[in-house]
NUDODREN-703863 format. One record per residue (C-alpha): residue number from 0; x, y, z. Coordinates in steps of 0.2 Angstrom, whole numbers, m for minus. Example, Ala and Ser with C-alpha at 12.3 -4.5 7.8 and 13.67 -1.06 7.14 Angstrom:
 guza    px    py    pz
    0    62   m22    39
    1    68    m5    36
This chain:
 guza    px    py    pz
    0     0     0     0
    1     6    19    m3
    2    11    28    10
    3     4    47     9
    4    24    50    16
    5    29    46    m2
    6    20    59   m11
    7    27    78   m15
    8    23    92   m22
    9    30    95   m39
   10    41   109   m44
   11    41   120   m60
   12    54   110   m67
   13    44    94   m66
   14    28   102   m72
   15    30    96   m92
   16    32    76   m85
   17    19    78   m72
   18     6    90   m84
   19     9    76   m98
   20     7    62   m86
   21   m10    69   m80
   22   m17    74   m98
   23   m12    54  m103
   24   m22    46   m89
   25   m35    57   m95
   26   m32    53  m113
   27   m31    71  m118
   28   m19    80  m129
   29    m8    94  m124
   30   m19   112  m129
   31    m9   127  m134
   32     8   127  m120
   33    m2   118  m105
   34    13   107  m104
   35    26   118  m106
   36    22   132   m95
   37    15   132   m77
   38    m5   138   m79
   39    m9   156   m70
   40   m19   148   m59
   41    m9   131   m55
   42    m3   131   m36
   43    11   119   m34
   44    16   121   m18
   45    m1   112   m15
   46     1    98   m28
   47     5    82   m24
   48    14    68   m36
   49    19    52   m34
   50    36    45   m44
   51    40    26   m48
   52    59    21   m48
   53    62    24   m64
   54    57    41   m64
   55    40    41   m69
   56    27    51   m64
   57    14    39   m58
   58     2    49   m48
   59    m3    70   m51
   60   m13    78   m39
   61   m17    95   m34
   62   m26   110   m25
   63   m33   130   m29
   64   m37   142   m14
   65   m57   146   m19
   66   m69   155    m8
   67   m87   144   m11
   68  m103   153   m10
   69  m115   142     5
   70  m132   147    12
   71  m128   163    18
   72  m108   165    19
   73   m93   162    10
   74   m82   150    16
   75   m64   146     9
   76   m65   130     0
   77   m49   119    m7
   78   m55   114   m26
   79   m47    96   m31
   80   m40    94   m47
   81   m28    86   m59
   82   m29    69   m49
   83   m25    55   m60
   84   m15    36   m55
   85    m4    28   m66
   86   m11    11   m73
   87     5     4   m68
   88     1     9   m50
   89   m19     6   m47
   90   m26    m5   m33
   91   m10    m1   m21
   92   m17    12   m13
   93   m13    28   m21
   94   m27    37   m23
   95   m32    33    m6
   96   m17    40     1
   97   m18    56   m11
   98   m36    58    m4
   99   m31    54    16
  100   m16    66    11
  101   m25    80     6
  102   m39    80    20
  103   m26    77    34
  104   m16    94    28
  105   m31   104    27
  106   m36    99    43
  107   m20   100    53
  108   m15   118    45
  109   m34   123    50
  110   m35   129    32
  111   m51   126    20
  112   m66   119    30
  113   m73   111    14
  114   m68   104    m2
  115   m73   102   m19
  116   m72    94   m36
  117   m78    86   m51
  118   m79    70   m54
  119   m72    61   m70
  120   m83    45   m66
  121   m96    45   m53
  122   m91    31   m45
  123   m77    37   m36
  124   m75    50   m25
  125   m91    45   m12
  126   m80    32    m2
  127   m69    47     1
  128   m84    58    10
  129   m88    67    m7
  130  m106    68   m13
  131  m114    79   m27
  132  m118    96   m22
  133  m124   105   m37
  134  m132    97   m51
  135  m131   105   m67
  136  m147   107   m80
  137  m141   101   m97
  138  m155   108  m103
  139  m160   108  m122
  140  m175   113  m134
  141  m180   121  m152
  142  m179   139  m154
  143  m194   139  m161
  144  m204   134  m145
  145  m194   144  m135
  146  m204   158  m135
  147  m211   168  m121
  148  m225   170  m115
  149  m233   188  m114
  150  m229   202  m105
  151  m213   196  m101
  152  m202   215   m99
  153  m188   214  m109
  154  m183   232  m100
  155  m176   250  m108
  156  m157   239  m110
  157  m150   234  m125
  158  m139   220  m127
  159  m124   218  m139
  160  m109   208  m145
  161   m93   211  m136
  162   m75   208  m140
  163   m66   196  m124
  164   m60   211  m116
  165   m74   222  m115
  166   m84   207  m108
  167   m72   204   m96
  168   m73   222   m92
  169   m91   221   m91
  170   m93   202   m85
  171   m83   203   m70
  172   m93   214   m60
  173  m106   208   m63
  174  m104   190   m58
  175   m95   197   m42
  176  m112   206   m38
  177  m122   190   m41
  178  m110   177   m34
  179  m115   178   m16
  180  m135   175   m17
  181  m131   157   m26
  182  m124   143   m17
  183  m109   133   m25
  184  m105   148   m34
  185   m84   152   m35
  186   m74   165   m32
  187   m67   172   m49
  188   m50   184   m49
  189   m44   189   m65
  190   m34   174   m68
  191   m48   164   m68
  192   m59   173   m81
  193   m43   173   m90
  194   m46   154   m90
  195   m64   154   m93
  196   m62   164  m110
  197   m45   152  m113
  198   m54   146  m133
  199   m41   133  m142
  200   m46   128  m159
  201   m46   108  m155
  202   m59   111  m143
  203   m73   119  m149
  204   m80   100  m157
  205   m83   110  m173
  206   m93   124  m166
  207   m88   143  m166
  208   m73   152  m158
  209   m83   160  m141
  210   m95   175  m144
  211   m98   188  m131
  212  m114   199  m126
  213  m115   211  m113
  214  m133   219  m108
  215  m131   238  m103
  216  m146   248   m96
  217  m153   266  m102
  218  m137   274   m96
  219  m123   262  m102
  220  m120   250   m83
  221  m118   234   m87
  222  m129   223   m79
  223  m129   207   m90
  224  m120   196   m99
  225  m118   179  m113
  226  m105   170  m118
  227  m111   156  m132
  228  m103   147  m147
  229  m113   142  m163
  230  m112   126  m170
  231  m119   128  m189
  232  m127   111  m198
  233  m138   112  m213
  234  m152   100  m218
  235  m151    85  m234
  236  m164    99  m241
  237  m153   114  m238
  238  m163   120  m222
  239  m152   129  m209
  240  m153   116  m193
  241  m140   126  m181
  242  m136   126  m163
  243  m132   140  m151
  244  m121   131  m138
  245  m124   141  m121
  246  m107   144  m109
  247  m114   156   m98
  248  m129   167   m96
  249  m131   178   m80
  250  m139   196   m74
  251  m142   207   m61
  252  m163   211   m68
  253  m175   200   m72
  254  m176   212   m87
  255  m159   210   m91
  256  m159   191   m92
  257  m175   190  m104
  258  m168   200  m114
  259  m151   191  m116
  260  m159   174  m119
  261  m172   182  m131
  262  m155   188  m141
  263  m149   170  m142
  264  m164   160  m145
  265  m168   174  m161
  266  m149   170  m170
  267  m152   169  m188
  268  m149   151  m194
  269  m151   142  m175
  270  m163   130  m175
  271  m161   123  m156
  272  m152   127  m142
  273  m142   120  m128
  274  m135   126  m108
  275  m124   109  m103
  276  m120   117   m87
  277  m134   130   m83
  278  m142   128   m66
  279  m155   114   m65
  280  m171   126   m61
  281  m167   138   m74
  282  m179   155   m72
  283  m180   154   m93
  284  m194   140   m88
  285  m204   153   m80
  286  m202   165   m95
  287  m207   154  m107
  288  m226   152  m115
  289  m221   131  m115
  290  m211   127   m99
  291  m210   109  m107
  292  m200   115  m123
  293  m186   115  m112
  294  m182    97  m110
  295  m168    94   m98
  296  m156    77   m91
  297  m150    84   m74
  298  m133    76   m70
  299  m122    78   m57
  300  m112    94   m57
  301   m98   100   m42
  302   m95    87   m28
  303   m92    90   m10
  304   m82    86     6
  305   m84    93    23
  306   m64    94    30
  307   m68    99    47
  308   m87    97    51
  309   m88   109    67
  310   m80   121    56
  311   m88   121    40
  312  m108   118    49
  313  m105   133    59
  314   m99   142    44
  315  m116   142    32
  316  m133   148    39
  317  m150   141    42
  318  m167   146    37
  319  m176   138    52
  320  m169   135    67
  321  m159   122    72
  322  m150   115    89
  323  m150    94    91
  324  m133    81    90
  325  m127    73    77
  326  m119    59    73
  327  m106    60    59
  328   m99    42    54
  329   m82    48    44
  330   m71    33    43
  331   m57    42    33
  332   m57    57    46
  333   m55    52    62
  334   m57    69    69
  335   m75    72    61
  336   m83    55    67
  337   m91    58    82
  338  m107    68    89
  339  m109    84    83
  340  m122    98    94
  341  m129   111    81
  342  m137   127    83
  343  m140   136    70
  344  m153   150    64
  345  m154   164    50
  346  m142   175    59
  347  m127   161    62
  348  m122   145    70
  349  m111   135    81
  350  m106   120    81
  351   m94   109    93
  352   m91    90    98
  353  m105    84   111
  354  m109    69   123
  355  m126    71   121
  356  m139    56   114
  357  m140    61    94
  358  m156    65    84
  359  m148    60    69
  360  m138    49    62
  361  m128    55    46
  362  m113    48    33
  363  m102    61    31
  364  m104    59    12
  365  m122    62    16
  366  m119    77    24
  367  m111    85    12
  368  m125    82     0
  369  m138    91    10
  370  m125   104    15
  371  m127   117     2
  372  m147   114     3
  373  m149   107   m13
  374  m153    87    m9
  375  m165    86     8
  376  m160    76    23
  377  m178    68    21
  378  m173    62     2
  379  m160    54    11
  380  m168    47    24
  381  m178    38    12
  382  m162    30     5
  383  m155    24    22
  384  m141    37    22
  385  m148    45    36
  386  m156    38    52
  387  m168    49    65
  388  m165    45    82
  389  m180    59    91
  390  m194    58    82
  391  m196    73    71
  392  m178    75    70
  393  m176    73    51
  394  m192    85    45
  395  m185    99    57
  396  m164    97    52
  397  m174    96    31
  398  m180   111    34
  399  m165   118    42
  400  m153   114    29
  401  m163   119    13
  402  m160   135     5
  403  m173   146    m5
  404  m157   146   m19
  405  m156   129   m28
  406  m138   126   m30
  407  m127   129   m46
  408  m111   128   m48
  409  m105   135   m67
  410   m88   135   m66
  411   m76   117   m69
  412   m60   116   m62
């Protein structure tokens, strides 16, 4: 079995064998210099690598310093990447020790409370204490359905196409103001929109380089924006059948955002349209004059992990209020499994080990699925992940831990 002792951080030096390590376990091709030179937004002192004797890199891991909107706070949160085992090393033990690795540094430097990632396969990362926290729509539907219904305000703004910079520009603030009403929303500094707008030619899937809008009111402030591709097809009978494929869509009016979707389901030549990562309760529905023209296949979007569950319980807020014990089973953090005594309310929480009797008894992976409000404690009662102890327990903690703000996460990392 690995020992976390033998993996290390990797140095700039080593980033080209440990990048090109990483992009073959994942059977990708190096885009643009991503293996030559060290991304903005790469932190190595947190990344962890594993080396076999000959000098092969047989194990990448890594970490960025985020801030993760929850219901009603921001909380520092360590987002997981670039994890990937070697085929020459699987079943000894490694990713066990990269996981164990990671959650026993956070919690003994007392640094992120929570942490995040997404998963390539879904099986994975839930006998590590992760569990789906956002779901993401994957919505699709004809143009030509999408139509709203009336007296929906499109406002006094206007919207228009944008080159990357003024979108940045434009974009930024906006999604600044915004991020803190929705939770799982990230943290974006300026290397990170950098990444976002990051377009190489071999992977648009032959759709369009990115295209940008930006909704200004009466007096010119941005308080909108779009960023789309288009992927153009025609018809056996020379119809136009094309596709407007959705990045990103978000506004500070209800206006605002009408009137950007209206622009992208009326593109010349676009017959259909598609948001892969859009949040799963999309307001569109509720403009449209045929909710059921949006047809959409929820799947799983950013997973998460409580660190340290006094911590990261005490950090987020709670709609109703809250004060009973629970019982965390954590096999992989000793330090979480135990009894926990919660009180919480719309103003703040606490949280702190108790001796007390529990109400409840929750998986840590459990916990974290219900902890940014978007999958209910009764859901997973019904599925034996949880199991009430006082009698009523479950439907008052349910109602505690929801949120008015359904989850949504746009942002990959």
């Amino acid at each position: 079995m690995t020992d976390p002792a033998d993996l290390r951080p990797v140095t700039a030096e080593e980033w080209p064998a440990f990048s090109r390590a990483m992009l073959e376990v994942f059977g990708d091709e190096p885009i643009d210099d991503f293996t030559e030179k060290v991304p903005a937004t790469a932190e190595l002192d947190r990344s962890l690598s594993l080396w076999s004797a000959d000098g092969r890199v047989a194990a990448t891991a890594g970490l960025y310093s985020r801030q993760l909107t929850v219901p009603g706070a921001v909380v520092p949160c360590a987002g997981v990447t670039w994890v990937t085992v070697s085929p020459t090393h699987r079943r000894r033990g490694v990713l066990t020790a990269v996981m164990r690795r990671q959650l026993t540094e956070l919690h003994e430097q007392e640094r992120e409370p929570l942490a995040a990632l997404w998963a390539s396969e879904g099986s994975i990362y839930g006998r590590f204490g992760y569990a789906p926290g956002t779901l993401r729509g994957n919505w699709r539907g004809s143009t030509r359905q999408l139509g709203f219904r009336p007296g929906v305000d499109l406002g006094a703004g206007t919207v228009a196409p944008a080159d990357a910079e003024t979108y940045l520009a434009g974009a930024a603030g906006v999604a600044e103001a915004l991020r803190r009403w929705t939770p799982g929303v990230l943290d974006r500094d300026e290397r990170w929109w950098r990444r976002s707008l990051r377009d190489p030619a071999g992977r648009r899937n032959g759709a369009s380089a990115l295209r940008f809008l930006l909704h200004r009111e009466a007096d010119g402030e941005v308080t909108g924006y779009a960023a789309y591709r288009v992927r153009s097809r025609w018809t056996d009978d020379g119809e136009a059948d094309g596709t407007v494929l959705v990045d990103d869509v978000r506004a500070r009016s209800t206006a605002g955002y009408a009137a950007l979707w209206r622009y992208l389901l009326d593109l010349d030549l676009v017959r259909s349209a598609e948001f892969g990562y859009g949040p799963v309760d999309d307001p569109l529905r509720h403009l449209l004059a045929d909710p059921r023209a949006l047809h959409t296949r929820p799947l799983d979007g950013m997973w998460l992990r409580l660190v340290d569950v006094g911590r990261a319980l005490a950090a987020r807020r709670y709609p109703a209020p809250i004060d009973m014990v629970l019982e965390v089973r954590d096999p992989l953090c000793p330090w979480n499994d135990g009894r926990w005594w919660l009180r919480g309310h719309p103003a703040g929480a606490f949280c702190a080990p108790s001796e007390g009797d529990p109400d409840l008894v929750v998986d840590v992976d459990a916990l974290a699925a219900a902890y940014l409000g978007g999958t209910s404690l009764g859901t997973l009662q019904a599925a034996g992940r949880v199991t009430e102890v006082s009698p009523g327990a479950v439907t008052q903690a349910a109602t505690a831990f929801s949120w008015p703000v359904t989850p949504w996460c746009p942002d990959q990392f």
